[in-house]
C-alpha positions as CSV (number, residue, x, y, z in Angstrom):
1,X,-107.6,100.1,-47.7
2,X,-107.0,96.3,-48.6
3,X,-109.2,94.2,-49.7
4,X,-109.1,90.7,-48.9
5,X,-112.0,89.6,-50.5
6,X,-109.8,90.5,-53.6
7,X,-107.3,87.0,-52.3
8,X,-110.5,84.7,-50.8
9,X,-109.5,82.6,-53.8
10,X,-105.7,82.4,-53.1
11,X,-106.1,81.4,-49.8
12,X,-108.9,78.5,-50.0
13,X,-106.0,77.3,-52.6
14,X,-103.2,77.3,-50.3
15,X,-105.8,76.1,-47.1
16,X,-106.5,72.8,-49.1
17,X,-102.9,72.5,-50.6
18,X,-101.3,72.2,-46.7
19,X,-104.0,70.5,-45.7
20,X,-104.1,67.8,-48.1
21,X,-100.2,67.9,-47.4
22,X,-100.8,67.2,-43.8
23,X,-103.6,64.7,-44.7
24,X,-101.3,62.8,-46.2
25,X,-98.6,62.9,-43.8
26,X,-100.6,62.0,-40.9
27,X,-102.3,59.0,-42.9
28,X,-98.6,57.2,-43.3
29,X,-98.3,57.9,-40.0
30,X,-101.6,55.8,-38.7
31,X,-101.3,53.5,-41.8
32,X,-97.6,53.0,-41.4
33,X,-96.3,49.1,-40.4
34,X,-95.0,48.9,-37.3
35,X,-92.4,46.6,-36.1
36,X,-88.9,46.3,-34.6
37,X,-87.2,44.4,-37.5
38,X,-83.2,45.1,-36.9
39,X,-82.5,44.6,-40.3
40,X,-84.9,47.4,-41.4
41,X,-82.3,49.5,-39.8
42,X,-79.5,47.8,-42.1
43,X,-78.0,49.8,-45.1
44,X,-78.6,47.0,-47.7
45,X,-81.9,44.9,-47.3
46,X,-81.5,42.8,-50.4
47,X,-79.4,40.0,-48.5
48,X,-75.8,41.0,-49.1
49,X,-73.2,41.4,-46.2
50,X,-72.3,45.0,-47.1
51,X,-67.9,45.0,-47.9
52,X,-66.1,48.0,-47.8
53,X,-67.1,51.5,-47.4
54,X,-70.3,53.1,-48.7
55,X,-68.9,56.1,-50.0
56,X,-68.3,55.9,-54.1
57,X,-66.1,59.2,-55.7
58,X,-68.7,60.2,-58.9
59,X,-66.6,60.3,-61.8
60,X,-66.9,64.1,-63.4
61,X,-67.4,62.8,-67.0
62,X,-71.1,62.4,-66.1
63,X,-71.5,65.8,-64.9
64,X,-69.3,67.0,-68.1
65,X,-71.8,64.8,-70.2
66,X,-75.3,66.2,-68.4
67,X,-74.1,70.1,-68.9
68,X,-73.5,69.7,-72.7
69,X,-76.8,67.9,-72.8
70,X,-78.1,70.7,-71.1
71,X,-76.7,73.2,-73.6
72,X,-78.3,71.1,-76.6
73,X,-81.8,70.8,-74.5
74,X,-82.0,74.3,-74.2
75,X,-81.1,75.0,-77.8
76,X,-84.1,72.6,-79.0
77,X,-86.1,74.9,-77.0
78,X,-85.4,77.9,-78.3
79,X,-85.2,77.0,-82.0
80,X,-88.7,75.1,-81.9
81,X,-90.9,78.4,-81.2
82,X,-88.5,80.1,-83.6
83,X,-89.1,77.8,-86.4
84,X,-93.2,78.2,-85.4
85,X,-93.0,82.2,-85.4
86,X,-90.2,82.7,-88.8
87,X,-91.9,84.4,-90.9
88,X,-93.3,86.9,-88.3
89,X,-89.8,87.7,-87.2
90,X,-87.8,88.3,-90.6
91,X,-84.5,89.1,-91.1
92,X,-84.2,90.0,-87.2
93,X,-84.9,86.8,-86.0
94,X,-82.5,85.1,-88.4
95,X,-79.4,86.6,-87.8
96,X,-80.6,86.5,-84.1
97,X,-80.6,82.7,-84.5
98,X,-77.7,82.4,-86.6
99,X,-75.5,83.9,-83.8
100,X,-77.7,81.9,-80.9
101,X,-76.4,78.9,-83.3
102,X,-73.1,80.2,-83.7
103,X,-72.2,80.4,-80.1
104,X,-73.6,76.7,-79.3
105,X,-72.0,75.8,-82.6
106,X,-68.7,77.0,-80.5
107,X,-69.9,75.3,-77.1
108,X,-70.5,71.7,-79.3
109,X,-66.8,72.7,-80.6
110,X,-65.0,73.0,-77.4
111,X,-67.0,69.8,-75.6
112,X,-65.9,68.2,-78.6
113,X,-62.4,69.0,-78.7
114,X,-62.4,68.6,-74.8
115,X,-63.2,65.0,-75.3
116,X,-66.2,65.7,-73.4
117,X,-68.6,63.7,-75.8
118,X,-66.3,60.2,-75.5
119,X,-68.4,57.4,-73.5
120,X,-66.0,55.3,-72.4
């Protein structure tokens, strides 16, 4: 048979997370300020007649960019506990971080190569 006693705990967590949620939610909605300002409706409120359209294409470079710094982010990651736990993992854990570091080594390569690390 289940025991709910067992999850008392769990769910006085989640009762007080959703209610402080929904204390919060209805507090802006008695301490909001109300008013019928037609420029609060306006796309720009900093005093500039808005010209041409408000749709800008993202240039891909800055995706390009973020994904190699994700692929160096992670690799400081892994390397730090590494570094902390060396002499417990030997020769193993070497040649398992030389080849981690080969294969980002080839990543860097590629991006490079690419022209994917240019700012321009």
């Amino acid at each position: 048979m289940l025991n709910l006693t067992e999850y008392a705990g769990l769910f006085v967590y989640l009762f007080l997370g959703f209610s402080f949620i929904a204390g919060i939610f209805i507090a802006s909605y008695f301490l909001r300020e109300r008013g019928n300002d037609p420029r609060g409706d306006s796309i720009y409120e900093c005093g500039m007649v808005p010209i041409g359209s408000s749709y800008v294409s993202p240039n891909i470079r800055f995706y390009v960019f973020a994904l190699v710094f994700v692929i160096f982010d992670i690799e400081s990651i892994f390397i730090l506990p590494w570094a902390v736990n060396f002499k417990t993992l030997g020769m193993s854990g070497l040649i398992g971080m030389l080849i981690f570091m080969a294969i980002l080594s080839v990543a860097f390569i590629v991006a490079w190569r690419k022209g994917a690390l240019k700012w321009e």
